[in-house]
Backbone as numpy.savetxt, mean C-alpha at the origin, in Angstrom:
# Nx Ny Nz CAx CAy CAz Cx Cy Cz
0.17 30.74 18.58 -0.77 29.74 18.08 -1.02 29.95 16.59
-1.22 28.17 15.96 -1.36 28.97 14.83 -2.70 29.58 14.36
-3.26 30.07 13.15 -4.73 30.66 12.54 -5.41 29.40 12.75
-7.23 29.34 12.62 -7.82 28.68 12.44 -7.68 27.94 10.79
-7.54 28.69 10.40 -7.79 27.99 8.79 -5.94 26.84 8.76
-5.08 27.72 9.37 -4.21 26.43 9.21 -4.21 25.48 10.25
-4.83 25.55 11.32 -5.78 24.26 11.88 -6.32 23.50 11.45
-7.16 23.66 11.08 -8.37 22.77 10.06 -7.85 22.25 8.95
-6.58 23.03 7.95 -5.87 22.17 6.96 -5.32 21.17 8.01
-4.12 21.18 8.53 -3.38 20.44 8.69 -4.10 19.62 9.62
-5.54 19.47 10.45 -6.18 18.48 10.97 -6.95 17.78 10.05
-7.21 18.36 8.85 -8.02 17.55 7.97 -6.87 16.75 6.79
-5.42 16.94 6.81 -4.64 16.32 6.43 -4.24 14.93 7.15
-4.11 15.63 8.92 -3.81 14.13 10.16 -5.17 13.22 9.48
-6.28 13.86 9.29 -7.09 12.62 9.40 -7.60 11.85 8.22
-6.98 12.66 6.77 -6.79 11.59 5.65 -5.60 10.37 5.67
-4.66 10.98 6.56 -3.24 10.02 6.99 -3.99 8.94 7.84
-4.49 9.33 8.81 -5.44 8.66 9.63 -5.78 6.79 8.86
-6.86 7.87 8.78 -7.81 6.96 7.22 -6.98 5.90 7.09
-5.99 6.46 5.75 -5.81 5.83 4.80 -4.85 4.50 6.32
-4.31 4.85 7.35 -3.94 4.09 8.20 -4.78 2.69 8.15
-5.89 3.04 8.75 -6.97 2.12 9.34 -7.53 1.25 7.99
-7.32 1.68 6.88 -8.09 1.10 5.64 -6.57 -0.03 5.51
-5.55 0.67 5.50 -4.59 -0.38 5.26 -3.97 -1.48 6.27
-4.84 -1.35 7.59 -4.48 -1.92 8.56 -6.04 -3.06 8.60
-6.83 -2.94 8.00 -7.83 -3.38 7.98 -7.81 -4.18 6.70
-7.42 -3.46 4.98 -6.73 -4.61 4.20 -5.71 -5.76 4.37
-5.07 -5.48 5.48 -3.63 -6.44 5.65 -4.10 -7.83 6.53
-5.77 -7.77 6.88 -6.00 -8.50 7.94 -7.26 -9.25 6.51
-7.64 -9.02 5.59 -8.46 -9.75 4.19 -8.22 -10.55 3.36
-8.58 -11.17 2.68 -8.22 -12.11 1.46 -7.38 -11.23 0.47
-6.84 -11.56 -0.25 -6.17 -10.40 -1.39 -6.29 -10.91 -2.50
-6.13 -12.56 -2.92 -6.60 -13.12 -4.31 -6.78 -14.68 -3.93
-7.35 -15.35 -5.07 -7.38 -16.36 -4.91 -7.22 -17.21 -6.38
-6.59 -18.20 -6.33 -6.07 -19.14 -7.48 -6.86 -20.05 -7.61
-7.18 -20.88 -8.81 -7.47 -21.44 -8.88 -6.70 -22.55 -10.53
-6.67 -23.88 -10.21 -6.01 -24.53 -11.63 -6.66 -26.01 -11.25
-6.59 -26.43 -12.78 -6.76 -27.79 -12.92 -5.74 -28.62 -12.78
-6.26 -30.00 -12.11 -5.03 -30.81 -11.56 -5.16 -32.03 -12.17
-3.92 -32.92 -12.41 -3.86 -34.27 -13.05 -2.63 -35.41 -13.03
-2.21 -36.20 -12.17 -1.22 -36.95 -11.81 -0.48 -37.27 -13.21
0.88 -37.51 -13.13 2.05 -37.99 -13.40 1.55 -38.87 -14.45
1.46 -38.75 -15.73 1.64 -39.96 -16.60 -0.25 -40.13 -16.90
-1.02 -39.22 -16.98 -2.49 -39.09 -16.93 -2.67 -37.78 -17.87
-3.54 -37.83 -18.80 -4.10 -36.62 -19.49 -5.20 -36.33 -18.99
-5.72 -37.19 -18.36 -7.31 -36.41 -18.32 -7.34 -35.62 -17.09
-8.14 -34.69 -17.08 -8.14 -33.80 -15.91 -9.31 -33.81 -15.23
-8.81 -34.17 -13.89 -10.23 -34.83 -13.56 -10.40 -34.04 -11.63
-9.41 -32.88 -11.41 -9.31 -32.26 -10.10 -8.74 -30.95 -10.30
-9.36 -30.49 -8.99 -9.11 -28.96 -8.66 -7.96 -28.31 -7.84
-7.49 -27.43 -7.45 -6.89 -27.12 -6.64 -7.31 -25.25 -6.52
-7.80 -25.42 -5.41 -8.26 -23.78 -5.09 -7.43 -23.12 -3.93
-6.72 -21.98 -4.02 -5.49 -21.57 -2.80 -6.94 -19.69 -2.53
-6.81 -19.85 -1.42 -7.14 -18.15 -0.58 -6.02 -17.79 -0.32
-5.07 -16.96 -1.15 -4.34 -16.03 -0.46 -4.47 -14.90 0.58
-4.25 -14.65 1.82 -4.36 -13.37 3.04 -2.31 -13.08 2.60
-2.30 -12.31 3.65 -0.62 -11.53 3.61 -0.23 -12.86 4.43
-0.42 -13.28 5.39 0.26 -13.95 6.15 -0.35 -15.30 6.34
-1.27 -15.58 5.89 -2.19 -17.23 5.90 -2.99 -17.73 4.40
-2.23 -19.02 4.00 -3.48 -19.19 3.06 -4.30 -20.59 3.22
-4.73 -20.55 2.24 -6.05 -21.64 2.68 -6.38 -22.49 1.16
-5.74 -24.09 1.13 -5.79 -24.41 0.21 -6.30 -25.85 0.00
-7.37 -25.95 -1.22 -8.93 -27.10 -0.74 -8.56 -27.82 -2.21
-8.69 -28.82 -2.24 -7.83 -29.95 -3.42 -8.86 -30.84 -4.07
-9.68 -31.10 -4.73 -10.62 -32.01 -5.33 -10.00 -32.91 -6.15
-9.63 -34.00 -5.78 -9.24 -35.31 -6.39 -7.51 -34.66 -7.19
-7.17 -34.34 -6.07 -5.61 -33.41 -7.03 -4.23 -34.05 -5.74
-3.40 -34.61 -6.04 -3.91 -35.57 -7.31 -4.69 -36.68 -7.27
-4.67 -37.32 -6.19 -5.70 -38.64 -6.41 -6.85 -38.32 -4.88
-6.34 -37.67 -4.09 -7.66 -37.45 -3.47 -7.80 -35.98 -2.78
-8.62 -35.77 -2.18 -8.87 -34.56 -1.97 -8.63 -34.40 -0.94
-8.39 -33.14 -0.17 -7.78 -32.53 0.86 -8.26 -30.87 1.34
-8.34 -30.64 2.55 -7.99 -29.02 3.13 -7.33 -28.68 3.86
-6.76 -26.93 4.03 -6.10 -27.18 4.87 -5.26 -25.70 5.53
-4.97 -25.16 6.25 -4.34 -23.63 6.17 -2.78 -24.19 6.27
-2.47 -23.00 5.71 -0.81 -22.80 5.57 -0.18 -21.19 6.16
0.89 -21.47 6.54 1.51 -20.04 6.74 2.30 -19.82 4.90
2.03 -18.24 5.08 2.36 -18.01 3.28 4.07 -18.01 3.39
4.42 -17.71 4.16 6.61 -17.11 4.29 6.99 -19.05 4.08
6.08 -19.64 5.72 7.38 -20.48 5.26 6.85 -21.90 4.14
5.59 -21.55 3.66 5.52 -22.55 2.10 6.47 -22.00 1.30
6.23 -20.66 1.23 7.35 -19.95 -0.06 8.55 -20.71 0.12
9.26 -20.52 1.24 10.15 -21.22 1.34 10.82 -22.06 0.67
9.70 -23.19 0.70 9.96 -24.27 0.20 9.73 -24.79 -1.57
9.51 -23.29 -1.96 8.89 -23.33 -3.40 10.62 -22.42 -4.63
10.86 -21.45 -3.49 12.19 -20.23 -4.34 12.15 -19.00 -3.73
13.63 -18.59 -4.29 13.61 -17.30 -3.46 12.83 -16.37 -3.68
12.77 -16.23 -5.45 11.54 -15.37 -5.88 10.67 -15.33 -5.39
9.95 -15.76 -4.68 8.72 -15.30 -4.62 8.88 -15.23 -3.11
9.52 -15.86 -2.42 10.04 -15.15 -1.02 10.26 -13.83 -0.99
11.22 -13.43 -1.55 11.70 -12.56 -1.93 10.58 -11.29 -2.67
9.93 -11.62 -2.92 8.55 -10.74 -3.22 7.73 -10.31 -2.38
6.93 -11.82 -2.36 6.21 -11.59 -0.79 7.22 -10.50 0.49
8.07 -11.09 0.57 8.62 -10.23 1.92 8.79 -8.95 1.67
9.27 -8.58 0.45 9.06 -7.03 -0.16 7.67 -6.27 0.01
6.49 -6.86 -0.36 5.17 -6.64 0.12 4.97 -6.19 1.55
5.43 -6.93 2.11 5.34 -6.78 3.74 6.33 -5.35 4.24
7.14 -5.76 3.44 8.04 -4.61 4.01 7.44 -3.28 3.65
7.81 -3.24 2.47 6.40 -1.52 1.84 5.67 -1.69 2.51
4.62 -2.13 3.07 3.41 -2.25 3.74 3.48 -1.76 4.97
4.85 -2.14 5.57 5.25 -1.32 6.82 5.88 -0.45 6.97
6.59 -0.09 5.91 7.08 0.99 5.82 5.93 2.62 5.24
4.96 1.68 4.27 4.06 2.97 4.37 3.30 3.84 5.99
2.33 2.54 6.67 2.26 2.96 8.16 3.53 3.98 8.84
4.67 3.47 8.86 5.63 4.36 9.09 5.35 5.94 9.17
5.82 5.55 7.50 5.28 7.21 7.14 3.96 7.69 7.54
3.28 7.36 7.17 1.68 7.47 7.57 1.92 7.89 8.76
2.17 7.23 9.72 2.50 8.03 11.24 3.45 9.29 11.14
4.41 9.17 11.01 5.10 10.22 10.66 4.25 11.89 10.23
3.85 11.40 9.03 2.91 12.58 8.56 1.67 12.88 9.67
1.51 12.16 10.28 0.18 12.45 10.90 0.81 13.78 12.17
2.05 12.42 13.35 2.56 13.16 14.13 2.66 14.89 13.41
3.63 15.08 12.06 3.97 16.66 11.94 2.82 17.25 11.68
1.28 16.98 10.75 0.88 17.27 11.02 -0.37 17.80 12.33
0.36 17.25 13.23 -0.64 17.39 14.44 0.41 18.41 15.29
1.51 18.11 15.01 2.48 19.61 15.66 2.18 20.28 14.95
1.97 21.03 13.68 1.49 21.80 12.72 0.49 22.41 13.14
-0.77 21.88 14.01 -2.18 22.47 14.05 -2.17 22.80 15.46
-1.38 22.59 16.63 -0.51 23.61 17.72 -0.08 23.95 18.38
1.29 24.65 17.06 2.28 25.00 17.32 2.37 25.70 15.84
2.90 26.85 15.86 3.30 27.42 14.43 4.81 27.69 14.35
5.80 25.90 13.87 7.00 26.06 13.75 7.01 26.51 11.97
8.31 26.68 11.93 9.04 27.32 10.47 8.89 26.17 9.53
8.00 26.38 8.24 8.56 25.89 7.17 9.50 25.21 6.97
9.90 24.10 7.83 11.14 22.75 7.32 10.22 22.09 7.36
11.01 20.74 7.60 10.98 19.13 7.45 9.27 18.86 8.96
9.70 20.02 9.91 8.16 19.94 10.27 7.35 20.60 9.98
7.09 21.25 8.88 6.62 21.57 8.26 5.15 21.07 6.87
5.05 21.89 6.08 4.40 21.03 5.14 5.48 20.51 4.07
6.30 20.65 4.08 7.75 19.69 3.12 7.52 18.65 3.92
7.08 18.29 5.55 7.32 16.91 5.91 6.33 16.43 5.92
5.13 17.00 5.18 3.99 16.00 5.12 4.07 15.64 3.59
4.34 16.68 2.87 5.01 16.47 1.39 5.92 15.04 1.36
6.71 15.03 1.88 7.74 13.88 1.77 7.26 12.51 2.33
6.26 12.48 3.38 5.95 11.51 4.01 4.63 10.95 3.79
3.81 11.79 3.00 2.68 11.64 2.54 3.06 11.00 1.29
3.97 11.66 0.05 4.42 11.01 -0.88 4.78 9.79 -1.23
5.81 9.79 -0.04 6.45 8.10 0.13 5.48 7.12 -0.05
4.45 7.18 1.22 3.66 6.73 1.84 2.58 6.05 0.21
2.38 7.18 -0.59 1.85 6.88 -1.86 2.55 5.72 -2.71
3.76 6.09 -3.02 4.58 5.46 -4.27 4.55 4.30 -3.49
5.10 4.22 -2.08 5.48 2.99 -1.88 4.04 1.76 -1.83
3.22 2.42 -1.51 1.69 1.61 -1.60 1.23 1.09 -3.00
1.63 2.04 -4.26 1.54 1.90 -5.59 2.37 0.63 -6.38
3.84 0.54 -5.10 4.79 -0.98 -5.85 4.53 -1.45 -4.81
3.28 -1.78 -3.46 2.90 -2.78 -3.44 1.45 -3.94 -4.11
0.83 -2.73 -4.88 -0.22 -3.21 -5.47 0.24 -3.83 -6.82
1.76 -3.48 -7.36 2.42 -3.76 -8.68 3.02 -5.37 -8.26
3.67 -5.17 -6.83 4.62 -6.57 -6.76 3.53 -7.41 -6.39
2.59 -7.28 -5.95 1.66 -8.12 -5.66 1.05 -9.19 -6.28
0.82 -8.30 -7.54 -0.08 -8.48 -8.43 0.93 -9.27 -9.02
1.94 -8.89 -9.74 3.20 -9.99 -10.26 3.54 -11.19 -9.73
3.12 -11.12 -9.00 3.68 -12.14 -7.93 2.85 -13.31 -8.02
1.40 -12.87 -8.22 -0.27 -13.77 -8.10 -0.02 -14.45 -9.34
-0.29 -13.10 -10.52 -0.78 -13.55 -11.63 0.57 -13.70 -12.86
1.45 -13.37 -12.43 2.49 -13.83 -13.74 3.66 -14.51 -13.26
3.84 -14.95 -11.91 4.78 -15.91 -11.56 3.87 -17.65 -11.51
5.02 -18.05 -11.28 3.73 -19.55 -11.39 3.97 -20.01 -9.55
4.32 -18.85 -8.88 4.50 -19.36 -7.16 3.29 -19.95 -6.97
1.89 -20.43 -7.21 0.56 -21.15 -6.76 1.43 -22.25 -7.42
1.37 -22.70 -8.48 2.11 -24.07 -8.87 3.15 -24.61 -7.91
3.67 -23.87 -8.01 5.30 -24.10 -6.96 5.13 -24.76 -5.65
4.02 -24.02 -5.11 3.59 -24.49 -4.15 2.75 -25.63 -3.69
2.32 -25.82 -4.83 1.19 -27.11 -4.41 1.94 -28.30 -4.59
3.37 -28.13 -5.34 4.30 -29.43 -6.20 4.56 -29.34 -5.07
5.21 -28.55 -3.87 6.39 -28.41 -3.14 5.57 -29.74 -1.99
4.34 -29.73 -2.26 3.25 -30.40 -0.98 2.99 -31.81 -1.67
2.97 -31.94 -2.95 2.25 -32.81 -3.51 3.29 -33.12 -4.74
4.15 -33.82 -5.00 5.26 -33.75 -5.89 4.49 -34.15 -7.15
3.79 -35.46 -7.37 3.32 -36.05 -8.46 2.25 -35.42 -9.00
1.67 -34.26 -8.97 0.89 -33.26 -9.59 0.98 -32.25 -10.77
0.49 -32.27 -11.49 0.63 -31.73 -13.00 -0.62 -30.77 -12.66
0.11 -29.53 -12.88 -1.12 -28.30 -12.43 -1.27 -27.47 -14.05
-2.32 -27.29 -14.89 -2.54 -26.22 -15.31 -3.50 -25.20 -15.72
-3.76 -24.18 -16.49 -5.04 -23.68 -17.00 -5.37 -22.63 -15.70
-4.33 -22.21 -15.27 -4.36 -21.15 -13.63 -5.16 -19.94 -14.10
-5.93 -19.56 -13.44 -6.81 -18.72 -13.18 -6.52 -17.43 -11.99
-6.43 -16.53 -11.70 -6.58 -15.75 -10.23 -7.18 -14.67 -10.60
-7.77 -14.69 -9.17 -8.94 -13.46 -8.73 -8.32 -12.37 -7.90
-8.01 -11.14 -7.93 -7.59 -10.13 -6.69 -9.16 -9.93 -5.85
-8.63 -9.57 -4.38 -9.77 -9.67 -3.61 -9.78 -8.51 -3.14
-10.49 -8.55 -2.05 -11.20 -7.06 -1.03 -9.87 -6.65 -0.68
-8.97 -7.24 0.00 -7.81 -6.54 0.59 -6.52 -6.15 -0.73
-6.71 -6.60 -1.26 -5.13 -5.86 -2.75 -6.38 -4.32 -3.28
-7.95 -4.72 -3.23 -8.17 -3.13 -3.77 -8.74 -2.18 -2.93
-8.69 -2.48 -1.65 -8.77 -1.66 -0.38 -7.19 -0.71 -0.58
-6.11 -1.24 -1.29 -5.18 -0.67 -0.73 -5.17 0.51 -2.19
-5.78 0.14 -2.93 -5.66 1.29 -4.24 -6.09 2.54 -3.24
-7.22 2.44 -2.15 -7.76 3.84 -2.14 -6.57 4.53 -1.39
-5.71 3.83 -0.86 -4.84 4.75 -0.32 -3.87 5.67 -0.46
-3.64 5.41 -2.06 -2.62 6.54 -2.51 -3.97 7.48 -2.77
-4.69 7.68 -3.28 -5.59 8.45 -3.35 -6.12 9.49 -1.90
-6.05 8.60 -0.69 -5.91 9.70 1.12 -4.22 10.45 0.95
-3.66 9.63 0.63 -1.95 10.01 0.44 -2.10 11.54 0.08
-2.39 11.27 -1.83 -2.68 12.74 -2.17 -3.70 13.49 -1.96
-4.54 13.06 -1.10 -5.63 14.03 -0.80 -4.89 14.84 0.26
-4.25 14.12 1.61 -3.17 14.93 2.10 -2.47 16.27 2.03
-1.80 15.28 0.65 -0.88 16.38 0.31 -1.74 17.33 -0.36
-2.90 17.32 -1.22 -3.23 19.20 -1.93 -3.71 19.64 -0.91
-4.89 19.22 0.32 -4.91 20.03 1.46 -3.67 20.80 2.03
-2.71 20.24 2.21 -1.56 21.30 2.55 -1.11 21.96 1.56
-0.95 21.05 0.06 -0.63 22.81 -0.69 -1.41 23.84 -0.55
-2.65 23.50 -0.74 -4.03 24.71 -1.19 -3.45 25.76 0.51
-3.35 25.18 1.16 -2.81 26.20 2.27 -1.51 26.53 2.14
-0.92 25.80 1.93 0.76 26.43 1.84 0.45 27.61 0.52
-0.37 27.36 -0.64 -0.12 28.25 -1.55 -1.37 29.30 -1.09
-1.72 29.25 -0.45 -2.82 30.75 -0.11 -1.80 31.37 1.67
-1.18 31.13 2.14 -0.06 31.32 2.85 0.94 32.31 2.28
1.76 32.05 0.75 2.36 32.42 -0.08 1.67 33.21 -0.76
0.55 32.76 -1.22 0.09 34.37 -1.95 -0.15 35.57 -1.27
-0.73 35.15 0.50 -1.19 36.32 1.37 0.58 36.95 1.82
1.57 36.49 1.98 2.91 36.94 1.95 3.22 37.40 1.07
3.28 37.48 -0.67 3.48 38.25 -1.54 2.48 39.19 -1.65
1.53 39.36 -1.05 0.85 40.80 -1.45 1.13 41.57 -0.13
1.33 41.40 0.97 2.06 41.83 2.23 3.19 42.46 1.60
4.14 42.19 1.20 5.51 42.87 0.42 5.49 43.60 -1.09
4.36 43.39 -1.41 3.99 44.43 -2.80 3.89 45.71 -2.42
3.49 46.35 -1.42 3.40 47.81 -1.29 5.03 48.11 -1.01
5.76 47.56 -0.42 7.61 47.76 -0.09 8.27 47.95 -1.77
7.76 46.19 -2.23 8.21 46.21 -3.73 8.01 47.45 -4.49
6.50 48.21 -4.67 6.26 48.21 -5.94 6.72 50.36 -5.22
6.92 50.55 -4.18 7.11 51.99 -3.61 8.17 52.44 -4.59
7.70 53.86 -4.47 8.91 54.78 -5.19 10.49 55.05 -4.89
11.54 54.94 -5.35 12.74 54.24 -4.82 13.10 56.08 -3.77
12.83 57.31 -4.45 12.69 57.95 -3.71 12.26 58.02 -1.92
11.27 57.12 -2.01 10.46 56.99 -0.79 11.17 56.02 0.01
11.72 55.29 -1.04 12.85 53.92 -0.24 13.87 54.56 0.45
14.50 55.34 -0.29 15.60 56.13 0.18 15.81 56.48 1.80
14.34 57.26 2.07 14.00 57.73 3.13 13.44 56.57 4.42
């Protein structure tokens, strides 16, 4: 069995993996941003309508004030409007989704080794703390380029335009605005459980290693005479 103290690390590691699980399973189900632009028909300067989109991961929700000539509401699925707008931003969005599931992945992953970790006292590999290292890590970076593609995706592609033409052809959209919401900064805290993770297992892996090098200092530092014998 293993010690108490490497119990309590590697259970207080499962349950920052935990966490950061439920926070990102609980962001993926929120608003994440919302657009907003001024609207004005074909062959018209004056701007005289709205167009407001709720982006979620998988549903949005988009309310039209005189854009172009009358107003409207209404939900949409987000994959297959993209669709109908370019690959880019298909092609983004679905990247989002994918990191997103691929962090959980890991996230499980790390949790499972660390929960064989707290008992069972296998060897220093991949079930080890190297595999909460590696899977805790991932689990970070890859959460970090989904808060990057995200965000690219909202605020410096023109996919909200794209989309409202793709519905409404004779519409002249501009002056775009977007807001990030509860669910794109729910997911910041999670590289932050990621590496909280991981120094709980160093601070033990490296007090592990120091109590093993002073164990072998009295062998090391003996008189070679005495070795002899």
């Amino acid at each position: 069995m293993p010690s108490l103290k490497k119990i309590l690390h590697f259970m207080l590691s499962a349950q920052f993996n935990a966490i950061s699980v439920g926070v990102m399973g609980f962001a993926m189900s929120r608003r994440w941003a919302t657009t907003t632009m001024e609207c004005t028909r074909i062959g018209s300067d004056f701007t005289n309508g709205t167009a407001d989109i709720s982006w979620t991961l998988f549903d949005g929700y988009l309310v039209r004030e005189y854009c172009p000539s009358f107003g409207g509401e209404g939900d949409f699925e987000v994959l297959p409007a993209l669709v109908e707008t370019g690959v880019t931003f298909v092609a983004l969005h679905g990247m989002v989704l994918c990191l997103l599931a691929l962090c959980l992945l890991f996230s499980a992953c790390s949790i499972l080794v660390s929960l064989y970790n707290s008992v069972s006292n296998p060897y220093e590999t991949y079930m080890g703390p190297v595999g909460v290292y590696v899977c805790s890590s991932l689990s970070a970076c890859l959460s970090v380029l989904v808060l990057i593609i995200y965000a690219v995706n909202i605020l410096v592609t023109n996919m909200a335009e794209e989309l409202i033409k793709s519905m409404h052809e004779d519409a002249i959209l501009r002056n775009k605005s977007s807001e990030m919401k509860l669910g794109y900064y729910l997911i910041i805290v999670c590289p932050v459980l990621y590496l909280s993770a991981i120094v709980v297992i160093y601070l033990y892996d490296h007090a592990a290693y120091t109590q093993r090098r002073e164990q072998q200092r009295p062998t090391e530092d003996a008189p070679k005479e005495i070795m002899m014998y």
